[in-house]
C-alpha positions in Angstrom: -6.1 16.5 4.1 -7.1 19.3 5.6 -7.7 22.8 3.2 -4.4 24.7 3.3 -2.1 21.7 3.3 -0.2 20.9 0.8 2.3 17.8 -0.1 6.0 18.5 -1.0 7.0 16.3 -4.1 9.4 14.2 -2.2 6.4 13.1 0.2 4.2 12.5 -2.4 7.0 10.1 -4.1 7.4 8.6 -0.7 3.8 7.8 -0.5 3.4 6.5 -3.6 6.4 4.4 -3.3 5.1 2.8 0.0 1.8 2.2 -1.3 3.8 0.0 -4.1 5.8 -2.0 -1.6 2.8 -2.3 0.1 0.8 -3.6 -2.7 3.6 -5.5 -2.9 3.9 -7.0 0.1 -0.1 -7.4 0.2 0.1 -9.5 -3.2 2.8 -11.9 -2.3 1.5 -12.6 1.7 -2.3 -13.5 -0.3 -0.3 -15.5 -2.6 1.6 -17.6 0.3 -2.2 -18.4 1.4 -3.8 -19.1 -2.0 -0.5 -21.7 -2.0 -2.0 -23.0 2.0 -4.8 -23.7 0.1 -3.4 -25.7 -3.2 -4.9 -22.8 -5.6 -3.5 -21.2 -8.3 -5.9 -18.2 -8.2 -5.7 -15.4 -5.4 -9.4 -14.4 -4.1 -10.4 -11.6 -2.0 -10.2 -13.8 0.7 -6.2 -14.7 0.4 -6.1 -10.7 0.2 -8.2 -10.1 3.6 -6.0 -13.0 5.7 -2.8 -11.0 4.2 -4.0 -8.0 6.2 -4.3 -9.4 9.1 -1.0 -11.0 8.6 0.2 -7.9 7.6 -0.8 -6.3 11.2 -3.4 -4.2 9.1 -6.4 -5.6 10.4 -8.2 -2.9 11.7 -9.3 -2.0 8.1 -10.3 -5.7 7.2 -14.2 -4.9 8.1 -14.1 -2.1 6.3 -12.7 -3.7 3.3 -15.3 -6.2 3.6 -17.7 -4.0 3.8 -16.6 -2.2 0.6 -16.2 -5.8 -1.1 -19.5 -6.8 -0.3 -21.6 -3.1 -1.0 -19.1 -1.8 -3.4 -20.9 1.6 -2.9 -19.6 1.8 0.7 -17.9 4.6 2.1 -14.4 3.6 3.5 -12.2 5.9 6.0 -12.3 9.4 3.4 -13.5 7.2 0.3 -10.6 5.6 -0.8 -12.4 5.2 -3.9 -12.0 8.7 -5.1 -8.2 8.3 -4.8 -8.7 6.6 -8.1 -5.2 4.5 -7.7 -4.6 3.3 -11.5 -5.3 -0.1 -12.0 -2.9 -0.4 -14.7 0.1 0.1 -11.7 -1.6 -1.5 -9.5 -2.1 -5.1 -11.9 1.5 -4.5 -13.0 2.5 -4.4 -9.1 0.5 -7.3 -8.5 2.0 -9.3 -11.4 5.3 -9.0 -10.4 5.0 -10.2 -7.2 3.5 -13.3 -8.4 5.2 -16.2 -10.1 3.7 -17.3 -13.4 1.0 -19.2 -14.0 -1.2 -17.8 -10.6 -4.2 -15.5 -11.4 -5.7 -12.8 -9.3 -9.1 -13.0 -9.1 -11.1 -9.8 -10.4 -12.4 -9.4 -6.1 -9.0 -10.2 -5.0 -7.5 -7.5 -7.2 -10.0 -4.8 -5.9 -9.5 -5.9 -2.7 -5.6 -5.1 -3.1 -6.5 -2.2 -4.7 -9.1 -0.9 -1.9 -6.3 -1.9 0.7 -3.4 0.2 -1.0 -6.2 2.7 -1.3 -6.6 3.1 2.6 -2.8 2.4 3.0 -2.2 5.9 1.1 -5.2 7.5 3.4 -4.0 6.0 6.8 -0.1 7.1 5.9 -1.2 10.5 4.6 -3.1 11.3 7.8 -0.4 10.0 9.8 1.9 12.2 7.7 -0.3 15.3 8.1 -0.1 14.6 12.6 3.9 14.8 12.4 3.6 18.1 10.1 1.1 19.5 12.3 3.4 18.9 15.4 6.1 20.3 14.0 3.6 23.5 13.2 4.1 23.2 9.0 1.4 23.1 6.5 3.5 21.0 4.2 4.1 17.7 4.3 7.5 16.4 3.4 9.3 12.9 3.1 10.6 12.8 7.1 6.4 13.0 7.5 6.2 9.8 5.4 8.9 7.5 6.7 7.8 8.3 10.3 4.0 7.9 9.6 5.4 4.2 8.1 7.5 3.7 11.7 4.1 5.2 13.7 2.1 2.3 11.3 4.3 -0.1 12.4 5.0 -0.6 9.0 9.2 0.1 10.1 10.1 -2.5 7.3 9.3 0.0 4.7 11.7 2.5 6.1 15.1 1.0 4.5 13.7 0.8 1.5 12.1 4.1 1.1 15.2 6.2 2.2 17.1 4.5 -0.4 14.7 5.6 -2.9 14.4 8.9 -1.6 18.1 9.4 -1.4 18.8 8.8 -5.0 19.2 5.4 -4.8 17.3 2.6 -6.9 15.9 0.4 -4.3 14.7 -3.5 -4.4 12.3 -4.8 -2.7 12.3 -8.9 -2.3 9.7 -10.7 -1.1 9.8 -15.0 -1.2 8.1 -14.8 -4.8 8.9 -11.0 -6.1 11.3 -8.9 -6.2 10.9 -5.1 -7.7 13.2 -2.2 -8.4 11.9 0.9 -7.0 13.8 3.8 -8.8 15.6 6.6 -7.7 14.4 10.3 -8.3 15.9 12.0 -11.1 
């Protein structure tokens, strides 16, 4: 973001609770194609074909650039963001049923994705404040950064969240509770 913008709490809990249903989202679609191919273990691979599933494939060369130079700048260096792994492995665990592993490239590769998911929807965030002339992002920024993503499927689910209301988010193998505020 740009110097002299700042994030209202509300956006940055709507943020972080889009990157989760996106990690999500990203875990279970790389499962459904580690299954295609009769494995039990997800690779960075599985996780790459789940973004283009996923209609995110404008940022698969640049994760596979960052997979294969891990030193690689991607977008504004997702890597600073410095997402915790410990959320993100927990995310990724409960969206798998036991007994399939995550490879240590395809759990990078998740993490790099939700890592340019929170960059993408951030900037997207920060256009719709700066039209509406504000320096501070707020939670309408978010859910209509996810509609301008074409990531509308989120929307539901966030405003639930955001409303007060514990949300769950189902996919065919996971299903997580997002909780409310407060």
């Amino acid at each position: 973001l740009p110097d002299g913008v700042n994030v209202s709490k509300e956006a940055r809990s709507a943020i972080s609770r889009a990157a989760s249903v996106f990690v999500l989202y990203a875990t279970s679609c790389a499962n459904n194609f580690a299954m295609k191919g009769k494995r039990k273990t997800l690779n960075a691979g599985d996780v790459l074909s789940a973004m283009e599933e996923m209609e995110f494939q404008r940022f698969v060369p640049l994760l596979k650039d960052s997979l294969e130079e891990p030193g690689t700048k991607m977008a504004e260096r997702p890597e600073d963001l410095n997402l915790p792994n410990a959320v993100i492995t927990r995310i990724i665990k409960e969206a798998l049923p036991d007994g399939v592993n995550v490879s240590k490239e395809a759990r990078s590769a998740i993490s790099r994705a939700a890592s340019v998911f929170v960059l993408y929807a951030t900037s997207c965030a920060n256009n719709f404040a700066m039209k509406g002339k504000r320096k501070t992002l707020n939670a309408g920024d978010v859910l209509s950064a996810m509609e301008e993503m074409e990531f509308q499927r989120f929307v539901p689910l966030l405003k639930d969240s955001l409303e007060g209301e514990s949300a769950v988010c189902e996919t065919g193998t996971a299903r997580v509770l997002l909780h409310s505020r407060g």
